[in-house]
C-alpha positions in Angstrom: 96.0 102.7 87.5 94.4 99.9 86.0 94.3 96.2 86.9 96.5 94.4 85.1 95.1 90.8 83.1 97.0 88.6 85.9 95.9 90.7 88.9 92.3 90.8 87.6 92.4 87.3 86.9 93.8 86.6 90.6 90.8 88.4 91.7 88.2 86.4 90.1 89.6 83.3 90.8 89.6 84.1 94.4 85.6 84.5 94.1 85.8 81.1 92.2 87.5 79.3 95.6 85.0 80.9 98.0 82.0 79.9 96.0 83.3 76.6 95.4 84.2 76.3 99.1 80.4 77.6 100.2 79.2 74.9 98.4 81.0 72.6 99.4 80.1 73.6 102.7 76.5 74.0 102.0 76.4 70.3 100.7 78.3 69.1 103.8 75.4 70.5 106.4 72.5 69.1 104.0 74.3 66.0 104.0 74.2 66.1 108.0 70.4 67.4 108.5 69.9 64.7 105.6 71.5 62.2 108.5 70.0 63.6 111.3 66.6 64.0 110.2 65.5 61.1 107.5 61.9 62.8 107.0 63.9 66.3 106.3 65.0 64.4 103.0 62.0 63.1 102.3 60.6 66.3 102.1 63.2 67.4 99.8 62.7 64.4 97.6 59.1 65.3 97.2 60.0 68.5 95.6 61.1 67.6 92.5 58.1 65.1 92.3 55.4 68.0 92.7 57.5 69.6 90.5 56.9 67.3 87.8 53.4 66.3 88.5 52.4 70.2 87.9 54.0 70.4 84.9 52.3 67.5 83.3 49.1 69.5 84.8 50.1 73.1 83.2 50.2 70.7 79.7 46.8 69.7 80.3 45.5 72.9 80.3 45.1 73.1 84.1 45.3 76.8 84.8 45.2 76.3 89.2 48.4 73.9 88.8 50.7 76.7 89.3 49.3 78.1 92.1 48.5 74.4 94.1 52.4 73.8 93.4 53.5 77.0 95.3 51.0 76.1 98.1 52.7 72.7 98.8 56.3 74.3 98.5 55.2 76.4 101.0 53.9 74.4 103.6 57.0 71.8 102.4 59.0 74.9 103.6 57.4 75.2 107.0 57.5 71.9 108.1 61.2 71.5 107.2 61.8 74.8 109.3 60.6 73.2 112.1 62.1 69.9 111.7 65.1 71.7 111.8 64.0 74.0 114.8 62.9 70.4 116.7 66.4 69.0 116.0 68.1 72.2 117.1 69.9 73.0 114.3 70.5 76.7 113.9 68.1 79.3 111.3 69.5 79.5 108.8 71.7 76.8 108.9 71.0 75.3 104.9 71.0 78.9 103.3 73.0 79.7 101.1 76.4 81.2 102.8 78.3 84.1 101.5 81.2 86.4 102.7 79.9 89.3 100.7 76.3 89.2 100.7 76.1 92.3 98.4 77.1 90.4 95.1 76.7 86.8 96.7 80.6 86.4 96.3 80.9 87.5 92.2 82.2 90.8 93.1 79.7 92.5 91.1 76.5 94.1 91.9 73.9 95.0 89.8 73.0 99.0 90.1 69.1 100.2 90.0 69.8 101.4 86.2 70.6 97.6 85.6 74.2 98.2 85.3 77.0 95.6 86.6 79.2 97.1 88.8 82.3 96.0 90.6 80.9 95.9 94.6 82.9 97.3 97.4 84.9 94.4 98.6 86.3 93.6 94.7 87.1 97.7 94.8 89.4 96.9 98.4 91.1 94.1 96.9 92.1 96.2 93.9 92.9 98.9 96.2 94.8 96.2 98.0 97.0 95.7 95.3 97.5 98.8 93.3 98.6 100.6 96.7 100.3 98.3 98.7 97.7 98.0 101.4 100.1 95.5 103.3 101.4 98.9 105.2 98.1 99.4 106.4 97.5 95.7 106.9 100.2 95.3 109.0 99.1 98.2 111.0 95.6 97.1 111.8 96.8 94.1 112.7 98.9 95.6 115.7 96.8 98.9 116.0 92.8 97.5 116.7 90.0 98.6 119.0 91.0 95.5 120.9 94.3 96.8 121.7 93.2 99.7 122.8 94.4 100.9 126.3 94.0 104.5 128.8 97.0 103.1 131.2 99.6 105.6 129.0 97.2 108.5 129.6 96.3 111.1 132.8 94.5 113.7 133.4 93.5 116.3 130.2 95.6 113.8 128.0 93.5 111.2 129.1 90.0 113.3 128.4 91.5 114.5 124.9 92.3 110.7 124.3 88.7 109.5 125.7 87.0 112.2 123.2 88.8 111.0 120.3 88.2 107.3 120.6 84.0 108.4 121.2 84.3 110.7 118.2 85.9 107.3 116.3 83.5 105.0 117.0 80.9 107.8 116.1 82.5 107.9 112.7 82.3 104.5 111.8 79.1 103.9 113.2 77.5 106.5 110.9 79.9 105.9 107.9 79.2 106.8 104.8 75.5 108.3 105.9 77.4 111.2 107.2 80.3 112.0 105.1 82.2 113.7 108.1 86.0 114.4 108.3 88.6 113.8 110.7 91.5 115.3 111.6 93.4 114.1 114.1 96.3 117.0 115.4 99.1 117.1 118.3 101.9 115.9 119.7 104.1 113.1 118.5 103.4 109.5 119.7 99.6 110.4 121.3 97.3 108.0 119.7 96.8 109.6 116.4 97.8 107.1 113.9 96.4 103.9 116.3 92.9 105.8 116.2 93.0 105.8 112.2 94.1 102.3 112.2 91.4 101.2 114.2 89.1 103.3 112.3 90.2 101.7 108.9 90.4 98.3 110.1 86.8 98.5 111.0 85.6 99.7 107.8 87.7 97.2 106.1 85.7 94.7 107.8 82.5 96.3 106.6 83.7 95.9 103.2 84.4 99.9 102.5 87.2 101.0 100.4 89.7 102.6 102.4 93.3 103.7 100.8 95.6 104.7 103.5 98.9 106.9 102.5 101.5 108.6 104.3 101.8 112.3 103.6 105.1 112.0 101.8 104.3 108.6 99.9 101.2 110.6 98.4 102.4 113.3 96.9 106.1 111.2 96.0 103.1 109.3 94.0 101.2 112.1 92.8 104.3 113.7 91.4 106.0 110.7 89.8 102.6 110.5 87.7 102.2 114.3 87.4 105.5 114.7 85.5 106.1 111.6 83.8 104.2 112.2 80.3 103.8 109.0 79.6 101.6 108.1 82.6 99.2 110.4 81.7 96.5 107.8 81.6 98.0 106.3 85.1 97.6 109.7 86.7 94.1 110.3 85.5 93.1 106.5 87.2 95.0 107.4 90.5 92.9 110.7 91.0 90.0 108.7 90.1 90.7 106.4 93.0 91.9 109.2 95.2 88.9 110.7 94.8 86.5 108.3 94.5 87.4 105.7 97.6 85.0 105.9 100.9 87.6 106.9 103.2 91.1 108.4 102.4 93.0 108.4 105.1 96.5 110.5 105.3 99.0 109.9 108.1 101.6 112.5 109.3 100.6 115.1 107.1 103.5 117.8 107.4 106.4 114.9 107.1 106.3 116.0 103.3 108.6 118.4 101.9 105.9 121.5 101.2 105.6 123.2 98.3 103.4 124.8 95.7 102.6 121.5 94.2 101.9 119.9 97.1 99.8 122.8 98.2 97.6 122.4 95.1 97.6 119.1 94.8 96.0 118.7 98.8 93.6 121.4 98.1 92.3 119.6 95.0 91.8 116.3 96.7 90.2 117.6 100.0 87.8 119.8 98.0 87.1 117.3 95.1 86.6 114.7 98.2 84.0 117.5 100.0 82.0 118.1 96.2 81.6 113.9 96.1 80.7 113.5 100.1 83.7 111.4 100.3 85.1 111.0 103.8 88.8 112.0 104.7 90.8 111.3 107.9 94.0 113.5 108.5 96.2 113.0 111.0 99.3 115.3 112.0 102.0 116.5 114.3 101.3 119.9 113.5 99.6 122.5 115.2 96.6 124.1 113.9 98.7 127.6 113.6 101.4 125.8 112.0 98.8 124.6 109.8 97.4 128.1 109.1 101.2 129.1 108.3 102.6 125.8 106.3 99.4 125.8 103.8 97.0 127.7 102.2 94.3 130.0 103.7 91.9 127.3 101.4 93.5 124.7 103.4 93.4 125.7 106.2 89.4 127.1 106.0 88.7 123.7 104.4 90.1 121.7 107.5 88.6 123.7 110.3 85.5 124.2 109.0 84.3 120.5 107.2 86.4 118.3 109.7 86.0 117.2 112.9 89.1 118.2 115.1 90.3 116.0 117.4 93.6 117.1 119.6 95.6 114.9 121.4 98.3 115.1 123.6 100.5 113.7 126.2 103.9 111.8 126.7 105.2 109.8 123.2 103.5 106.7 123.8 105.9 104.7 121.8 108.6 105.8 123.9 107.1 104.5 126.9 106.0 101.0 125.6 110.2 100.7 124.3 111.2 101.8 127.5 108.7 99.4 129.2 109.7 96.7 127.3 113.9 97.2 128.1 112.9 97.2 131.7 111.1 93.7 131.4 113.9 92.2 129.6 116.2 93.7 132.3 
């Protein structure tokens, strides 16, 4: 699923405002240390004044002029450091600024080979819009480590609960190093689809490309494309994505109406996930027999031997919060 022109073009014009907007906020703080500290510009000025004087040297045959000129830029350097450090103004603080510092806010990087590539946080925002990432934007928003509570959970619920948000924080602090798997099983309402917001919203942050689907809108997806001829080419750019993304997650796996196709089409994506290191997060009501019975023995091998299982159980915690918010109001 390609890109149209328009959303392309929406993407690159995006990079356009934050450059222009770094700039404009990189001129605003030299304009202030210009203010603050006269002899900071001066130093500045003489810059393009060596610069000059060493090139008229370089014509004149004068093979040291090159190397004298990177001398005084570097001391020029030090004692403007520490003009600033005198007039406590932060490191850093007339460096270039960037909110992606991978491809300095073009949305490309260039690969060892040479290549141009589109970096990871131009990938999200086409992710963004060829999937409808406002579900899971809206989710992250409400479901975050910082709204994480233990007050709805007691005793082995609590531990289960506990062990999954360690095993969480695990993940994302070792993503993508460790290309491990998570799937999250139990009863409804426990914490399972909070833990892989939180999880996703993290990586998000990070930059990684994350595509979040419920169970039933990924394989409503995968078979609108599978038997619709003429979205051949669509199909082959989904799977590409699919497979390709740093973390898939899938929510409420077992909501879908099961069949062969959606048998095969979950086996191909877990294993072609596994054969690229890709990282997968599950996440179901299901039991792991129920598992064992619903799907294939491949499945089922697949799950309990490459993922990390996390059960959790407990009261529906939904429930609770509704009825906790009725007695307030009451």
């Amino acid at each position: 699923m390609a890109l149209s022109n328009s959303q392309y073009e929406s993407i690159i014009k995006g990079y356009e405002r934050i450059r222009d907007a770094n700039r404009a906020l990189e001129e605003s703080r030299r304009e202030e240390v210009f203010r603050s500290i006269p002899e900071y510009r001066r130093l500045s000025d003489s810059v393009c004044t060596l610069s000059a004087a060493c090139a008229r040297r370089m014509l004149d045959g004068d093979e040291g002029a090159l190397a004298e000129l990177h001398r005084r830029l570097e001391e020029i350097a030090a004692n403007q450091k520490k003009l600033l450090e005198e007039h406590g103004f932060p490191a850093g603080y007339l460096e270039p600024s960037y909110r992606c510092s991978a491809c300095r806010d073009t949305g490309y990087v260039t690969t060892p080979e040479g290549l141009k590539e589109k970096c990871s946080c131009f990938r999200q925002q086409e992710i963004s819009l060829l999937y409808a990432q406002s579900n899971i934007q809206d989710m992250i928003a409400r479901e975050n480590f910082s709204t994480l509570s233990y007050s709805f959970y007691q005793g082995e619920d609590l531990h289960h609960f506990q062990a999954a948000v360690e095993i969480s924080r695990k993940f994302i602090r070792d993503f993508p190093e460790s290309s491990a798997n998570l799937f999250f099983y139990g009863t409804v309402g426990t914490g399972k689809s909070f833990l892989s917001g939180c999880i996703a919203g993290e990586l998000l942050q990070q930059g990684r490309s994350v595509i979040y689907f419920s169970a039933s809108g990924l394989f409503d997806t995968l078979a609108r494309y599978s038997f619709d001829i003429r979205a051949k080419e669509s199909l082959q750019d989904f799977y590409e994505d699919l497979y390709n993304c740093e973390l898939l997650i899938i929510d409420d796996l077992g909501t879908e109406i099961t069949n062969n196709f959606v048998t095969s089409q979950l086996f191909s994506c877990l294993n072609e996930r596994f054969l690229r290191s890709r990282s997968t997060l599950i996440s179901t009501n299901i039991s792991l027999e129920e598992l064992r019975d619903r799907y294939s023995d491949r499945i089922f091998s697949r799950i309990t031997s490459c993922f990390t299982l996390c059960k959790l159980t407990g009261p529906d915690i939904r429930i609770l919060k509704k009825r906790l918010a009725n007695a307030s109001v009451s």
